[in-house]
C-alpha positions in Angstrom: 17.2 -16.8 7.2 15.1 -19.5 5.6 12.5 -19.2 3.3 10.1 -21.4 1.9 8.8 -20.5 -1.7 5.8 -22.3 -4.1 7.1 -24.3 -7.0 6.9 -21.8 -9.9 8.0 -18.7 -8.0 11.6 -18.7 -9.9 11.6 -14.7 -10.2 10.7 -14.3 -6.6 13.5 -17.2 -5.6 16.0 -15.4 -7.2 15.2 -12.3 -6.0 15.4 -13.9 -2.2 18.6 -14.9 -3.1 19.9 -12.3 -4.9 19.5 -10.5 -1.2 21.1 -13.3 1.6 18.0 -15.4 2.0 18.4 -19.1 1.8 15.4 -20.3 -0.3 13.9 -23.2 -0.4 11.3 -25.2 -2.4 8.2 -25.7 -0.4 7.3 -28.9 -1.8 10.4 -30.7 -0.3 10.1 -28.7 2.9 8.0 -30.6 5.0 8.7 -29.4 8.6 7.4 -25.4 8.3 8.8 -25.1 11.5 12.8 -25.1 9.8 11.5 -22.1 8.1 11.5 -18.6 8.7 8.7 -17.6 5.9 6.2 -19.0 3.3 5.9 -17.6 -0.1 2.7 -19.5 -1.9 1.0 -18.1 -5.2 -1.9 -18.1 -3.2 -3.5 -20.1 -6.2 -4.7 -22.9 -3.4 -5.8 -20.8 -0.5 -5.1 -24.0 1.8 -1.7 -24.8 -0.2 -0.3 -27.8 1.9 -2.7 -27.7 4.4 -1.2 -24.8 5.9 -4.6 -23.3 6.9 -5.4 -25.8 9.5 -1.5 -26.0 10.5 -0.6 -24.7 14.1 2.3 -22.5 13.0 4.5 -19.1 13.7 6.1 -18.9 10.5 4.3 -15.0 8.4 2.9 -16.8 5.0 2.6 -13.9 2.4 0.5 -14.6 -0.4 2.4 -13.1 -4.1 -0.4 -12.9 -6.1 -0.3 -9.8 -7.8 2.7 -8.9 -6.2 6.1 -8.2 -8.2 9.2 -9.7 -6.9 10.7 -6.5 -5.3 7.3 -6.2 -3.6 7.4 -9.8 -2.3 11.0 -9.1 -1.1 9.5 -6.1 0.8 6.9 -8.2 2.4 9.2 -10.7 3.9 11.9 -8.1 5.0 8.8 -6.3 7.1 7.5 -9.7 8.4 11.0 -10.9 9.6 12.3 -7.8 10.7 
């Protein structure tokens, strides 16, 4: 599975990785639709417009969150 993750989420990418996901940087992903997820730091609530973007892929916000949490979240949303 795919998983697109904000710029500066290193722990959280490695963590993804660390259990079989393919990660991938959401700044160079610009079709959400090739993904299966969306990790943002929920810094910018409307981070690459994906507010007003028709899509299917669960975005979970890791603000607050550790990485083992934020691994949790996908695994639930995914599964």
């Amino acid at each position: 599975m795919k998983i697109g993750v904000e710029e500066g989420l290193t722990n959280v990418s490695q963590a993804l990785e660390e259990k079989g996901y393919q990660v991938v940087s959401l700044s160079t992903s610009s079709n959400l639709n090739n993904i299966d997820c969306c990790i943002v730091t929920g810094m910018d609530s409307n981070f690459m417009g994906i507010e007003t973007t028709s899509t299917q892929v669960p975005i979970i916000e890791a603000h607050g969150l550790s990485a083992d949490e934020i691994c949790q979240k996908v695994e639930e949303k995914l599964h």
